[in-house]
N, C-alpha and C positions, 0 to 999 in steps of 0.2 A: 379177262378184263373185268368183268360182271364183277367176280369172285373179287377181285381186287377192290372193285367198287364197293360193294357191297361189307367186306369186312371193314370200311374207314370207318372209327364211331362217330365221328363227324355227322356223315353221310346217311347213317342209322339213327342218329338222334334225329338228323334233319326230315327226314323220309319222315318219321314218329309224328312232327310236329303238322307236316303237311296234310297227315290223318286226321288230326284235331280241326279241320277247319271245314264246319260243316255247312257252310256257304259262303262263296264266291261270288263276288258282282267281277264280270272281266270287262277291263278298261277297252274302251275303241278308239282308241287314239292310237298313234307310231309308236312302235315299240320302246320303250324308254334305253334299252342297250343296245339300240343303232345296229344290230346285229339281222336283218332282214327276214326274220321269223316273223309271219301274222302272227296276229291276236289271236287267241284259245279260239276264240268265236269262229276265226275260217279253219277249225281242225273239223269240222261239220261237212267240209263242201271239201272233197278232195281235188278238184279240179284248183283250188286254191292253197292247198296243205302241204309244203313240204315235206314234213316229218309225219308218222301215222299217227291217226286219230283210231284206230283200232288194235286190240279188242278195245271195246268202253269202257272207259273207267269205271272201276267196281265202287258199291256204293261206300261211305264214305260213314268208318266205324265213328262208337263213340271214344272220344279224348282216350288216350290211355296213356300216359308220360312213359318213354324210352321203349314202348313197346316195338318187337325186333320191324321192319320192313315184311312187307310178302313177297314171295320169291316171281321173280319177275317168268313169266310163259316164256315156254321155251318158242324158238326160233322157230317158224311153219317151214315145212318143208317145202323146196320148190314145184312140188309136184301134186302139194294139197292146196287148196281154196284159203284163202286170209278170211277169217271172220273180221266182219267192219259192219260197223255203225252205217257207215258213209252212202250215200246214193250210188249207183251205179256210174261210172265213168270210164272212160277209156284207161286202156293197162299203163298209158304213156305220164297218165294226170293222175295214177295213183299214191296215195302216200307212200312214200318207201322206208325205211329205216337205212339213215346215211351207214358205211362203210366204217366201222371202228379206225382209229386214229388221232394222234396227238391233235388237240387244237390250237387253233392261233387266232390270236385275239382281235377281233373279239368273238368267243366262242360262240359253236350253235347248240343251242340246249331245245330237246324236244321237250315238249309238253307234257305232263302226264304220266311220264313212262322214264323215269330217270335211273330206273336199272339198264340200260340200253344207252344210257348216254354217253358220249367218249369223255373219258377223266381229266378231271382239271386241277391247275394248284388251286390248294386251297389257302386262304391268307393265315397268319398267322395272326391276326388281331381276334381277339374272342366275341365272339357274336354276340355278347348282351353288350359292348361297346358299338355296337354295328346299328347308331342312326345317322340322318342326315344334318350337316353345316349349316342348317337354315335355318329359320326360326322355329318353327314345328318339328317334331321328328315326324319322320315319314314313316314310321313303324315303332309303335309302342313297345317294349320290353316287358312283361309281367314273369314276377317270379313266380314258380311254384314252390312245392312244399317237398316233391319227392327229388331226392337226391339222384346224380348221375348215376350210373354202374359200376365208371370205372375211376373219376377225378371225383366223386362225393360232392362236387359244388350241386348246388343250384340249379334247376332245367329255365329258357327261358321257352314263351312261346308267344309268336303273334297272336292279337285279338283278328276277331276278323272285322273289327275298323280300320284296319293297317291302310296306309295311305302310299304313295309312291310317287315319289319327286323326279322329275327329268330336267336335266339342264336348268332349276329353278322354277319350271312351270309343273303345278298338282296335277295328277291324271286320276284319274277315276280309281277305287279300290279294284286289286286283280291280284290275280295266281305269278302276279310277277315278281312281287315282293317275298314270293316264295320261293323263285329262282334266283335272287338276291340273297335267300340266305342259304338256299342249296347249293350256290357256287361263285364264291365271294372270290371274282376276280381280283388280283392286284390293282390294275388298273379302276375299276370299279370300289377297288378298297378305299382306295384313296381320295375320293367323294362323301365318305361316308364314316367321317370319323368322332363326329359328338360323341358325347358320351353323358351320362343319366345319371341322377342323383335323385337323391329321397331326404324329405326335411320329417323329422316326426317332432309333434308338440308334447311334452313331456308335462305328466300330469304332477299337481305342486300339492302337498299335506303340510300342516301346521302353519305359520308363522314365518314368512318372506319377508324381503327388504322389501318388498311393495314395489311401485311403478319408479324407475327412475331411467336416467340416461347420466352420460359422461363418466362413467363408473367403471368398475373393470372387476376381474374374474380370474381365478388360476385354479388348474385341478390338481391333484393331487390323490393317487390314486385313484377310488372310487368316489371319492369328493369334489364338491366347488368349492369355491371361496368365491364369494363376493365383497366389497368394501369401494368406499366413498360413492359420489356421484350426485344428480340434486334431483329436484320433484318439481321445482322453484328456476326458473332459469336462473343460472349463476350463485344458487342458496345451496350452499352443499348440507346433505343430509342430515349424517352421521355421522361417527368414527365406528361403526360396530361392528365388528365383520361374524357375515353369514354364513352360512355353511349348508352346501345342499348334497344330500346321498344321491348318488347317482343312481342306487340302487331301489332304496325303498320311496325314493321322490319324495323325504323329509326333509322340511327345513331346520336348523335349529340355530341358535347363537353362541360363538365358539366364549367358553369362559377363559379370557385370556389376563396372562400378565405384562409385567411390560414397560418399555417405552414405547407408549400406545400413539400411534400418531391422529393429527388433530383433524378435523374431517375436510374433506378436499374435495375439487371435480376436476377434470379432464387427467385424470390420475390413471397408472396405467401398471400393472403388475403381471409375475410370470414366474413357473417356479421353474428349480432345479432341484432334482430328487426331492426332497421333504421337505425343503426348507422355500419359503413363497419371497418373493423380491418386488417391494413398492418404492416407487420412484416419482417424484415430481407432482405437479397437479397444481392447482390455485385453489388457496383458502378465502375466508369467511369474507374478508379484507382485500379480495380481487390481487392479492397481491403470488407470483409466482413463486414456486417451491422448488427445491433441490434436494432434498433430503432423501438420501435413502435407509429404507427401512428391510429388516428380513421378521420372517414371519415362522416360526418352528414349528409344526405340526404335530409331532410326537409330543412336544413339551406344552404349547398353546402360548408361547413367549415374544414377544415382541422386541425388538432390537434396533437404537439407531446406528447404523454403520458408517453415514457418512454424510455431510454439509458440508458449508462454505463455501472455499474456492480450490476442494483438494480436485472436485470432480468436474461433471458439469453444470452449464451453466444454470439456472434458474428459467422452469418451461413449465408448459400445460399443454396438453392437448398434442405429445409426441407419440411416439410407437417404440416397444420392446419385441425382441425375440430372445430366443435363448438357445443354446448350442448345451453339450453335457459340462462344461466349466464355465463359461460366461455370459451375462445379463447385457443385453448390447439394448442400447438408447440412440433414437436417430430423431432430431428433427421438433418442432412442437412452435408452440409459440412464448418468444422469449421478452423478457423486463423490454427490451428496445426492438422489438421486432420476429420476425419469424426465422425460425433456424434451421443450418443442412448440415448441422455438425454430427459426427457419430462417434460413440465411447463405448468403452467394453467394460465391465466390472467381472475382474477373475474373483470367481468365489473361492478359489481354495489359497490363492496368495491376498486376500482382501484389499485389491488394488485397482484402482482407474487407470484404462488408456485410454488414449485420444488419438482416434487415429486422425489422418491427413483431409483435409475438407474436397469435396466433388468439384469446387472451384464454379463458375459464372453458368455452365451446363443444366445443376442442379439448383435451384433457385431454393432459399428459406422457404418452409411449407408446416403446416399445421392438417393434421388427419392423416398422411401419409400411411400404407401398408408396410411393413416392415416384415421378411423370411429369410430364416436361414436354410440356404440351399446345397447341397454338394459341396459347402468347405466355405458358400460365398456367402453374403449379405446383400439381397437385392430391396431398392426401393421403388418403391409403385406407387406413382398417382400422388394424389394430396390437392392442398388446398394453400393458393401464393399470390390473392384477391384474385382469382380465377382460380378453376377447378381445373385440374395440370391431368395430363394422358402420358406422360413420360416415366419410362423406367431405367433404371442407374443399376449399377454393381459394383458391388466392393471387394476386391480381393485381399484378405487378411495379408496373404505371404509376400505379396508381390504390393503392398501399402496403392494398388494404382483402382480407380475409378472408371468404370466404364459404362459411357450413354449406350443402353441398348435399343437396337434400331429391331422391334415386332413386327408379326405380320398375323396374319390371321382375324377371325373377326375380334377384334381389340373393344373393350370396354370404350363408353364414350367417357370424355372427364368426370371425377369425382373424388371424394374425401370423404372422411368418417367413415367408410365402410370394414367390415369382418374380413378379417382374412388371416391364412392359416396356411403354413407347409407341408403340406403330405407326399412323403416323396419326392419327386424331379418337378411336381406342381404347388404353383402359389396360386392357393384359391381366393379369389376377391367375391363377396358379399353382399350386395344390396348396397348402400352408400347414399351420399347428399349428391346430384346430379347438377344442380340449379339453386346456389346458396338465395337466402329469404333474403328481402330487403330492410329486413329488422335485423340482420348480424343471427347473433346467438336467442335474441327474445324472440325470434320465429322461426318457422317453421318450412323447409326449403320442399326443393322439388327430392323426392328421393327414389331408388333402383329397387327391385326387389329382383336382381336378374343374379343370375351367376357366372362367374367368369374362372377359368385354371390357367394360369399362362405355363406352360412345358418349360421350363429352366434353360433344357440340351438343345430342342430346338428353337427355343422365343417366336413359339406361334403360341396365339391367343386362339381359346375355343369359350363357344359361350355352350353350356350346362344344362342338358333341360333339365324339366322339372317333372318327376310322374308324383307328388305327392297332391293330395285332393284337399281343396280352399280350405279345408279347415285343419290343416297341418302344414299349412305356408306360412311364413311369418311376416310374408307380405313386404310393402315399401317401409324403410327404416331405413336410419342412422343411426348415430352417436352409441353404438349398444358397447354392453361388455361382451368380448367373444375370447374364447382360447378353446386352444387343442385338446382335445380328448377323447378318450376310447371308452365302448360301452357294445355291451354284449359282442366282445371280440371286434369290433368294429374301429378304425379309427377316423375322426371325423371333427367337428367344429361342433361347439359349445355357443351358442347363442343366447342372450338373457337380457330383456328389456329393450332401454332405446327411445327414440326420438320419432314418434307418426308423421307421417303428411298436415294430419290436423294439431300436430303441436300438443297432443296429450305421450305424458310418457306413458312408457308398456311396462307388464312385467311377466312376460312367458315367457319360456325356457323351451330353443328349438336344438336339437341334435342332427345337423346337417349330416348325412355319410355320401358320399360321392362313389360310383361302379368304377373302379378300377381295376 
């Protein structure tokens, strides 16, 4: 069984990490896994010790990432003497070492001595996702630098501030959050399922579009694009469009030809393959736009594709996503009011559909998140003179609309905020929480939290954050955000936006989410 134990690399990376931790405060409080094990503290007094507190723990090396476990002492013989730490007590109140055998939950884990412990499943969720559903995580994650042995990722290891949450209430820091990750019950998985993200501020050379908001952003390769947006409430900027290397964190301004379009805010764009897709927005004249435009990369050409009344209607302040053939538009605010309509632009037949409206469920909304998910088109949240908490889906094949009914801890209402599909999750962003009572000329209550809603199941998780205040991008709205990848990673494009104090921004955050 040892042998068994002992070869899981689980269980050897786990052992590794418990080396690393060169003090220990142990909690005195009930054991947080209800499982009737005292606290380390009574492995001292064997009259109190189920499990042995002898031989004593060896001292405790320096850090060594994936270094193997030491081999656990053999078994005394019945007929030798147990070395122990412990006071002298009757043979009846000595620690024992229970009986090898299957456990049943909720398991007993000794102390100290986890070569000897009877085997457990261990979960299948990956341990740098292993904190807790509450506001703080209850155990920090830090990366290191040296590689696994045998999967090449990443080691994590607890700091020794690691904290440890019971039923909602903090207990003191303990070696218990070490037997949380030395034997991630099911049952106990399922408590502990946040998961951790990193925002980095990306540093900016040359010549930027400067501070704005209402503006928007598409990558393209190793590229940004930025274009429209204001500095001025409601005064749109430019027509110029930006361009930032993701790489060497150059700005430059792309030299374009064209049918250039005229400069706009609440304007909103997304590419597909090479080619960039601008849609809508309000000009100079407060008056709303329809026009779409495509942007060629390879060439630096500009193109109008489409007005009038072949598509849709005339909006600002809607939401794009994009699939590998079409531009889909949902929502904004429109000439008579605010909109729940949504449309697909095929870019390889250069055609508008319209698909079928969400009907009285889904109310006209302006800031709305827009993702394309597994085949579907989900709407999140917005703004419909209240800040909405409701999310819809739209199935292409099946033309039908469905209110989806979440659980988990759900975002409180909001609009304008980031968000982005990475896989089975639509990440939401920081956002306007609390609209100003000046409209658009102020400056609202806003989020700087993060939120993934899971697609398969429709639970909400909210995000920590281990990046340090000056790689937070803090409370914001109204920004440009899109999807993009950067040193292998993929993740969300941040840039500018709207403060708590009413000044726009202009730093560029690189959200990547642990997945």
């Amino acid at each position: 069984m040892v042998a068994c134990v002992m070869s899981c690399p689980k269980l050897v990376f786990l052992v590794s990490l418990r080396l690393s931790i060169s003090s220990i405060i142990v909690a005195e409080t009930p054991n947080p896994l209800d499982d009737n094990i005292p606290s380390p503290v009574a492995c001292f007094n064997c009259s109190l010790c189920q499990y042995p507190c002898n031989p004593s723990p060896p001292a405790t090396p320096a850090y060594q990432p994936f270094a193997p476990p030491p081999s656990p002492p053999p078994p005394p013989s019945p007929s030798m003497p147990v070395p122990s730490n412990c006071p002298p007590s009757p043979p009846s109140q000595c620690c024992q070492v229970p009986p090898p055998g299957p456990p049943h939950p909720p398991p007993n884990i000794p102390y100290y001595n986890y070569g000897t412990s009877p085997p457990l499943r261990f979960s299948n969720r990956p341990l740098r996702d292993c904190t807790t559903t509450y506001k703080k995580p209850s155990l920090y994650l830090v990366l290191t630098t040296e590689p696994h042995p045998e999967t090449g990722s990443k080691a994590v290891r607890p700091q020794t501030t690691a904290m440890l949450l019971s039923k909602g209430n903090w207990v003191k820091q303990s070696c218990l959050v070490l037997v949380l990750l030395a034997y991630i019950h099911q049952s106990i998985d399922q408590r502990l399922e946040l998961f951790i993200h990193e925002y980095h501020q990306l540093g900016q050379k040359g010549t930027g579009p400067g501070a704005r908001s209402s503006h928007a952003i598409a990558v393209v390769g190793n590229k940004a694009y930025v274009f429209g947006g204001e500095f001025t409430p409601r005064v749109p900027v430019d027509n110029k469009l930006h361009v930032f290397d993701l790489e060497d964190l150059t700005w430059s301004i792309a030299d374009v030809t064209g049918e250039v379009p005229p400069p706009r805010v609440g304007v909103t764009m997304a590419a597909v393959g090479g080619i960039i897709y601008v849609f809508g927005g309000r000009d100079a004249e407060h008056k709303e736009l329809n026009e779409l435009y495509s942007f060629d990369t390879s060439t630096n050409k500009w193109a109008l594709l489409s007005s009038g009344e072949t598509g849709p209607a005339h909006r600002s302040y809607h939401s794009t996503a994009v699939d590998d053939r079409r531009v889909y538009i949902f929502g904004g605010c429109g000439v008579a009011g605010r909109l729940n309509d949504l449309w697909a632009y095929d870019v390889k037949d250069g055609q508008w559909v319209g698909f079928p409206k969400p009907g009285e469920t889904c109310p006209g909304r302006g800031g709305p998140g827009l993702v394309v998910s597994e085949g579907k088109i989900w709407v999140i949240y917005g703004f419909s003179g209240v800040e909405l908490d409701d999310v819809h889906c739209f199935d292409p094949v099946s033309g039908e609309w469905t209110l989806i009914e979440t659980t988990g801890e759900k975002p409180t209402p909001r609009s304008v905020f980031s968000t982005v599909g990475i896989g089975k999750y639509a990440f939401l962003c920081g956002g306007e929480i609390d609209p100003s009572d000046l409209g658009h000329l102020g400056a609202g209550k806003f989020s700087n939290e993060v939120f993934a809603l899971d697609t398969e199941t429709r639970i909400w998780k909210r995000w920590e954050d281990l990046a340090d205040e000056g790689h937070h991008p803090g409370p914001r709205g109204w920004c440009a955000f899109s999807a993009a990848r950067r040193e292998g990673k993929d993740g969300l494009l941040v840039y500018g936006g709207n403060s708590p104090t009413n000044d726009r921004l202009n730093d560029i955050f690189f959200f990547t989410p642990s997945l």
